[in-house]
N, C-alpha and C positions, 0 to 999 in steps of 0.2 A: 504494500500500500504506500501509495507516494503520498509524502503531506506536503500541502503546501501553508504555509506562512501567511495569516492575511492580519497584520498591524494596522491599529489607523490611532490618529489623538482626535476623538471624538472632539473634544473641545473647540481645538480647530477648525474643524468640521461645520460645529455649529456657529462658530461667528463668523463662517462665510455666507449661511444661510438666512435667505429674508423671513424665514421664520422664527426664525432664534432657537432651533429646534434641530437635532440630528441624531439619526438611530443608528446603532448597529444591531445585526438583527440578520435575516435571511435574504434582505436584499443586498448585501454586502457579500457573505457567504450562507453559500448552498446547503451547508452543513448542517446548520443552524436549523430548527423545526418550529421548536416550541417557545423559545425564550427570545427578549431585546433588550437591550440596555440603551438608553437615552438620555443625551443631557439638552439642560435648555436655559434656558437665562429669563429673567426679565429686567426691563430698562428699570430706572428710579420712578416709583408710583405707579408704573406700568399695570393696568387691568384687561387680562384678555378671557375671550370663553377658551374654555377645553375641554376636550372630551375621552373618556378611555376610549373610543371608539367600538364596535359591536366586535362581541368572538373576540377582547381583549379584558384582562385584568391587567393593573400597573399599581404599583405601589412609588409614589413619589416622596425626596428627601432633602430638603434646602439644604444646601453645604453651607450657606453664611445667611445671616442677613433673617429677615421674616417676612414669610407669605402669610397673606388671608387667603383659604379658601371660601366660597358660598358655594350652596348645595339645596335647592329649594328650601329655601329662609334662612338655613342655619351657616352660620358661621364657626370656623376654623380656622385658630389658629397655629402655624407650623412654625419651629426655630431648629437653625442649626442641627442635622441628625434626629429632627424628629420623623419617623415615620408614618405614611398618611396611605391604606388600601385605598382604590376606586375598582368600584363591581363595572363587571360590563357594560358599554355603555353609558357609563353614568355622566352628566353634561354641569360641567359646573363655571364659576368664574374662579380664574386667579389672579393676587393682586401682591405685589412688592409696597410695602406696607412704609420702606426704607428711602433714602435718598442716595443707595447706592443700589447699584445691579443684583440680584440676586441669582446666583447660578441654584440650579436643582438636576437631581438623579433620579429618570425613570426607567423604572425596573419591572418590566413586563412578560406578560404569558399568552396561551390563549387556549382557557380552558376548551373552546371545540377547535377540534382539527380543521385549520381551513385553509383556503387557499389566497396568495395576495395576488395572483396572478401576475407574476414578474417576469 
């Protein structure tokens, strides 16, 4: 079995991206089935929607700084290394709370096998 090597700095990645957003995951390598890892940023005061999307779970982790989630009415607060599940699907807003960037880690699955058609 030949292996090959597939490195990347995510980080990188995402501050080339107009979403502020970049996954490694199965579109990156083929190997990969069930699991992604993502990071993402928001600017200072930054409020965007987001969504686990469907046939996904993710569990999200501000490395600095503090997020508000909302989640129909309820709010959430996340700091530093807290960790926060989203069920599938679930549509929320997120909001950098801070007057600096907040980067964060999404850590995802997908409980039904499906396909992203890549």
């Amino acid at each position: 079995m030949e292996v090959e090597v597939i490195k990347i700095n995510i980080i990188e990645e995402c501050k080339k991206s107009p979403k502020k957003e970049f996954y490694y995951g199965a579109l990156l390598n083929n190997d990969i089935k069930d699991v992604y890892l993502g990071y993402a940023y928001l600017d200072p005061k930054e409020i965007r929607d987001y969504t686990s999307g469907e046939a996904h779970e993710e569990i999200i982790m501000p490395l600095n700084g503090i997020m508000k989630l909302k989640i129909d009415g309820i709010e959430v607060i996340l700091k530093k290394g807290d960790a926060f599940f989203l069920r599938e699907g679930l549509k929320l807003k997120i909001e950098n709370t801070t007057e600096e960037e907040v980067a964060f880690i999404i850590a995802g699955g997908h409980p039904v096998p499906h396909s992203h058609h890549h």
